[in-house]
C-alpha positions in Angstrom: -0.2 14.2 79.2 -0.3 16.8 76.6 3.1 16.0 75.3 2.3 12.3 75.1 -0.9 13.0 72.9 1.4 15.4 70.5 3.7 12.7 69.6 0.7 10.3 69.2 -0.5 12.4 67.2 2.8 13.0 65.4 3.2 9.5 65.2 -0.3 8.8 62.8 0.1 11.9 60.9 3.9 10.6 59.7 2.2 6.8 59.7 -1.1 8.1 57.7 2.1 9.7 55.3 3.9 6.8 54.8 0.9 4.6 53.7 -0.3 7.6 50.9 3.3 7.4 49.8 3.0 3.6 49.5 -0.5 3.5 47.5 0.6 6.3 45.4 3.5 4.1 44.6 1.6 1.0 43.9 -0.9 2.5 41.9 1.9 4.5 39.4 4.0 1.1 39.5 -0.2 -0.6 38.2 -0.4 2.0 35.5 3.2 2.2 33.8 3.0 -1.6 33.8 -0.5 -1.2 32.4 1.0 1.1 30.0 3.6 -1.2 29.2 1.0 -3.6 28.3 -1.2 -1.1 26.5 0.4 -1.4 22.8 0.1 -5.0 21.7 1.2 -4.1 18.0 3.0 -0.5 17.1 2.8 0.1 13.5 5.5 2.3 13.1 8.5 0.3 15.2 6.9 -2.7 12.8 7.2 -0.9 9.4 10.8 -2.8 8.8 8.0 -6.0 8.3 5.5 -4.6 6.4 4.6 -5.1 2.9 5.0 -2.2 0.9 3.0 -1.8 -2.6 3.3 1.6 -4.3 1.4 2.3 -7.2 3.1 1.5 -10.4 3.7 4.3 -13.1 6.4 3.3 -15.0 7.9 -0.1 -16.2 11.6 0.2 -18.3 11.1 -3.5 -19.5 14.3 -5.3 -20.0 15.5 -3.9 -17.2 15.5 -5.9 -13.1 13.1 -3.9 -12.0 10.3 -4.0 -14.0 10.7 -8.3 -13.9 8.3 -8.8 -11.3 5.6 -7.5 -12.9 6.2 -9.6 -16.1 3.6 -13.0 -15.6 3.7 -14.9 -19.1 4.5 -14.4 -22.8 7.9 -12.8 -22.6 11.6 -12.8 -23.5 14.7 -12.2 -21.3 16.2 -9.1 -21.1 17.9 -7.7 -24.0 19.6 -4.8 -25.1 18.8 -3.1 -29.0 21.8 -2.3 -30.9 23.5 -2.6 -27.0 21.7 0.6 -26.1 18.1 0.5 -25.4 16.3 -2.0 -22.8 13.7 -3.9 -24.1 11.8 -7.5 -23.9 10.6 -9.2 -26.7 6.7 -10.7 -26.5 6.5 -13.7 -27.7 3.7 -16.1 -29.2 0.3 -14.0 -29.7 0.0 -13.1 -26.5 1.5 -12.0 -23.3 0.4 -10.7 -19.7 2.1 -8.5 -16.8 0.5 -6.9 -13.5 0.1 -3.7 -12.2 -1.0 -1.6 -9.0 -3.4 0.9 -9.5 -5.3 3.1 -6.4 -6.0 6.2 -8.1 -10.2 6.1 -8.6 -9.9 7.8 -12.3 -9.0 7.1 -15.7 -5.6 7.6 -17.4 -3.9 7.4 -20.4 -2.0 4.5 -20.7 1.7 4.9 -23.1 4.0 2.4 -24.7 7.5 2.3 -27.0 7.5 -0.5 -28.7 8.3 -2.1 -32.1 7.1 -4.5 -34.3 8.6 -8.4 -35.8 10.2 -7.5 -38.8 8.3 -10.2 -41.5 8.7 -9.5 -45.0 4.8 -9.6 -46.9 3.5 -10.1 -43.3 0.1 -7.5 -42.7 0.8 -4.8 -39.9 1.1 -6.3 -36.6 -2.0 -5.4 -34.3 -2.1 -5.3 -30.1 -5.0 -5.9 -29.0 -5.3 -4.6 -25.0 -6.8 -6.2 -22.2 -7.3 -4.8 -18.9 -8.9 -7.0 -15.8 -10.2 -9.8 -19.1 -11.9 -6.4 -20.4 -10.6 -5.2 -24.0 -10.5 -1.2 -24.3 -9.1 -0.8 -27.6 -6.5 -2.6 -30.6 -3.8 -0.5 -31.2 -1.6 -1.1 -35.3 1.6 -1.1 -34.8 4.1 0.7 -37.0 7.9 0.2 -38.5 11.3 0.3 -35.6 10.6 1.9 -32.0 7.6 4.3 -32.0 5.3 5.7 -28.8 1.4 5.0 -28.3 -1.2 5.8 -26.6 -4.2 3.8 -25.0 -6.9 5.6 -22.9 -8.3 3.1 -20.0 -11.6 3.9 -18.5 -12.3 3.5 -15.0 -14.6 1.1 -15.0 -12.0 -1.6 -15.9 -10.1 -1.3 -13.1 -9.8 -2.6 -9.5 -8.1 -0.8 -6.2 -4.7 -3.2 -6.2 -3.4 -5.2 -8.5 -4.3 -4.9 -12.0 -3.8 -7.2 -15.2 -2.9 -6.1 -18.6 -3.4 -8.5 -21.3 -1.6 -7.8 -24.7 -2.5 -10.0 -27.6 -1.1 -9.6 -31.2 -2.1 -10.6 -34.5 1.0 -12.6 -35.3 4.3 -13.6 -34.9 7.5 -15.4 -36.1 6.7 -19.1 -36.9 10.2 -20.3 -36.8 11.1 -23.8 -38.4 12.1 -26.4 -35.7 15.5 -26.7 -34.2 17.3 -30.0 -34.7 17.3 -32.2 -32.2 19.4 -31.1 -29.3 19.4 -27.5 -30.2 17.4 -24.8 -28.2 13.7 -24.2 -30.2 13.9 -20.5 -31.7 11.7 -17.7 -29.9 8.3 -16.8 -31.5 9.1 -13.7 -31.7 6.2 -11.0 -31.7 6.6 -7.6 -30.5 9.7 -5.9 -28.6 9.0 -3.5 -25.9 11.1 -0.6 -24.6 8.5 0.8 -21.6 5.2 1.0 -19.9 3.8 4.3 -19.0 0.4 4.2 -16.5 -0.4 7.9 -17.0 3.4 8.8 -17.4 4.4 9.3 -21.2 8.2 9.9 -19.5 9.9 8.2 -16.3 10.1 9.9 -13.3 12.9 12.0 -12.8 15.4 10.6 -10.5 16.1 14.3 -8.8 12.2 13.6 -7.4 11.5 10.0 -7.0 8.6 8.6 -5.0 9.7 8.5 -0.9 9.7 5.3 0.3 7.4 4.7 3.7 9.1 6.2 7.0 8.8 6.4 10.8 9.1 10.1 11.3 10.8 12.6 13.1 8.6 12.3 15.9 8.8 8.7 17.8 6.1 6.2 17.3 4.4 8.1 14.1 4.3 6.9 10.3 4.7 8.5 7.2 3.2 7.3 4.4 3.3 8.3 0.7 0.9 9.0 -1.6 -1.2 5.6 -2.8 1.2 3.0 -1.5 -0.2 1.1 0.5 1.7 -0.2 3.3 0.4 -3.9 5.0 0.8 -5.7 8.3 0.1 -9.1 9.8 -0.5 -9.4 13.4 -2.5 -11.3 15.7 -5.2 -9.6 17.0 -6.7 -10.2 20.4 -10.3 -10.1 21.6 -11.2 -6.2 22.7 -8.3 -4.7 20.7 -8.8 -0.8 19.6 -7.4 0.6 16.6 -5.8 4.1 17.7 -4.1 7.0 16.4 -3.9 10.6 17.8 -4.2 12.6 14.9 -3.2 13.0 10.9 -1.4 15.4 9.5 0.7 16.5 6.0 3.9 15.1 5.0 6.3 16.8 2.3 4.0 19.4 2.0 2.4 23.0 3.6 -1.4 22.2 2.3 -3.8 19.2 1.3 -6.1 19.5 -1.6 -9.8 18.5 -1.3 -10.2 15.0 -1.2 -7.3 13.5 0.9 -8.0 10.9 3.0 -6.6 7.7 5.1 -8.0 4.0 4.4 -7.6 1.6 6.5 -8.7 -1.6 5.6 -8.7 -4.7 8.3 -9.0 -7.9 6.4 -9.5 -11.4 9.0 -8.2 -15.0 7.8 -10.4 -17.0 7.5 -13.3 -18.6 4.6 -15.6 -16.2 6.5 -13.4 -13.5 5.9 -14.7 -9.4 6.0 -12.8 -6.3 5.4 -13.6 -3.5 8.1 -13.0 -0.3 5.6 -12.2 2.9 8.1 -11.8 6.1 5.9 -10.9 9.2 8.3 -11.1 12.8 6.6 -11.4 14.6 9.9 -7.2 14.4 10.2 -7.2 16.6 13.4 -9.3 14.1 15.2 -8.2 11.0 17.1 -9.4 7.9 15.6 -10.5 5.0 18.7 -12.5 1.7 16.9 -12.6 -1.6 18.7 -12.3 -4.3 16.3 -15.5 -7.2 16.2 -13.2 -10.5 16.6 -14.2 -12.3 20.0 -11.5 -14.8 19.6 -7.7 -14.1 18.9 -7.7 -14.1 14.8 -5.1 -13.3 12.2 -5.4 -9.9 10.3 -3.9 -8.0 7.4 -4.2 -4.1 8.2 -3.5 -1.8 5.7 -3.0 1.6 5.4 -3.5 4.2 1.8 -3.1 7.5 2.1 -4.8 9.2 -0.9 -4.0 13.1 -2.5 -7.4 13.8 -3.2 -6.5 16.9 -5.5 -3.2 17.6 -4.0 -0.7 19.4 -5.4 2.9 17.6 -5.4 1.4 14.2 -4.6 4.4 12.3 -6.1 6.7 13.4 -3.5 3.9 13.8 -0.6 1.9 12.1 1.6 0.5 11.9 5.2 1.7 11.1 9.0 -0.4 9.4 11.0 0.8 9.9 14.8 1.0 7.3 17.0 -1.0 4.4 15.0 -1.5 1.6 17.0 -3.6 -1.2 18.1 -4.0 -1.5 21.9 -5.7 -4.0 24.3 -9.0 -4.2 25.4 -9.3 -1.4 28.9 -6.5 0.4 27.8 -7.5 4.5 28.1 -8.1 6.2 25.1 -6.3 9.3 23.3 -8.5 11.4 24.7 -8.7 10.1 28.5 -11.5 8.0 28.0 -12.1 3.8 27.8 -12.8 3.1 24.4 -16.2 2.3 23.0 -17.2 -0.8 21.6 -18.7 0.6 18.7 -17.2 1.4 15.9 -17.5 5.3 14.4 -20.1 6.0 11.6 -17.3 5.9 9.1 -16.3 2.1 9.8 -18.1 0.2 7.1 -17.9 -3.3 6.4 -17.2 -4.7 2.9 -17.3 -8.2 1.6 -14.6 -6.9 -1.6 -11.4 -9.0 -1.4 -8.2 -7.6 -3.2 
């Protein structure tokens, strides 16, 4: 009798086993599934379909590169004497963009040369920044350098336009019928400087955004912003474990991440999130309570770093996860967004 009650008892001790070993199972089979399912947009595996926008600092006109930013008013590309890039400007006036993040003023620098018109008065530029003027620069004889201060106050965090409108230009008589019409021919320019009076060396040029070293992180220079488009679904948290420096041992007061969350739609606001406590985790849940389109950007800014050409930050594990999913820290996520989350009705 005794023996037939220790192998009972054997029996539900091995049964009672077999069924933790089977809910153990199930429940790690629940959560790496859930976990699976947790990320429903990773930033960094995205980056190859971002759009990338880097603040501009130098334009070489009359060269490929600097073409984009030319909107109306100009030439083709030309070579002087088959040695220097330039473009002429044609007609009295002509117009070209630029990106611009940093918050301060700068000194804005330009090679350029006048028409030659024999009895004509000096030629004058007069410059234009967001429809604002900030000053009319004279113009003298062949290829010389200038200088334009711009205030702050003109400009806008993105894209910038510069409006440059002269005093005259070559009225040419009319081409014969048939013939191609000559250019009005104003001013030739050789390059654009936005606080740079030299280009950039090409031993240090700016570092192009990067997943890093460690899997799932992004590194982002210094004021380029880097943009995605994803769908976003109801209850989805904006999450990244921590930020940290990249290129460099230290960063100067001031340096921050923006993130800015801008919906489709006429009734359209940007969520501005600005995190300066890097070793923190960042959790928000976004506001949508329907699946909605959304451009999320993020701008790393120097603040007063040193090096900030060649630097920037990493942001570690930056991504937007579903609605339940546990936090960085162990936790659910909250519905409210931190203190630091402010909304803004500014477009760019």
């Amino acid at each position: 009798m005794n023996d037939l009650s220790l192998r009972c008892r054997q029996r539900r001790f091995f049964l009672c086993i077999s069924l933790f070993a089977i809910l153990a199972a199930w429940r790690s089979g629940r959560a790496s599934g859930a976990g699976a399912n947790c990320a429903s947009f990773d930033f960094a595996g995205q980056l190859s379909r971002a759009t990338v926008e880097p603040e501009t600092r130098w334009l070489a006109l009359g060269t490929p590169e600097a073409r984009p930013h030319l909107l109306s008013g100009w030439s083709i590309d030309e070579l002087w004497h088959d040695q220097v890039p330039f473009v002429w400007a044609m007609g009295d006036a002509a117009a070209l963009r630029f990106t611009r993040f940093a918050t301060g003023p700068f000194d804005l620098y330009f090679r350029c040369r006048p028409i030659d018109l024999a009895g004509a008065p000096a030629q004058e530029v007069a410059i234009l920044v967001n429809g604002i003027q900030v000053g009319v620069t004279e113009l003298q004889a062949d290829f010389q350098i200038y200088r334009m201060p711009i205030p702050a106050a003109v400009l806008r965090s993105g894209e910038n336009r510069l409006d440059l409108r002269f005093a005259h230009f070559r009225v040419p008589a009319p081409a014969p019928k048939g013939f191609p019409q000559p250019r009005r021919l104003a001013v030739a320019w050789n390059w654009i400087g936005f606080g740079a009076k030299a280009p950039p060396t090409p031993r240090t040029p700016p570092p192009p955004p990067q997943p890093s070293a460690e899997a799932g992180s992004l590194s982002l220079p210094f004021l380029t912003r880097v943009e995605f488009e994803t769908k976003v679904q109801p209850g989805n948290s904006l999450r990244w474990r921590k930020i940290r420096p990249w290129r460099t041992s230290r960063l100067g007061p001031g340096a921050a991440l923006e993130v800015t969350i801008d919906w489709a739609g006429p009734q359209s606001r940007a969520l501005r999130f600005e995190q300066r406590a890097f070793s923190s985790p960042a959790d928000v849940t976004l506001t949508n309570r329907q699946v909605a389109s959304a451009r999320i950007s993020f701008l790393a800014r120097p603040g007063k770093s040193a090096g900030a050409e060649t630097s920037g930050l990493t942001i570690e594990l930056p991504q937007l996860l579903a609605a339940g999913c546990p936090s960085l820290a162990g936790t659910p996520a909250t519905a409210a967004a931190p203190a630091r989350a402010q909304p803004s009705h500014s477009g760019r």
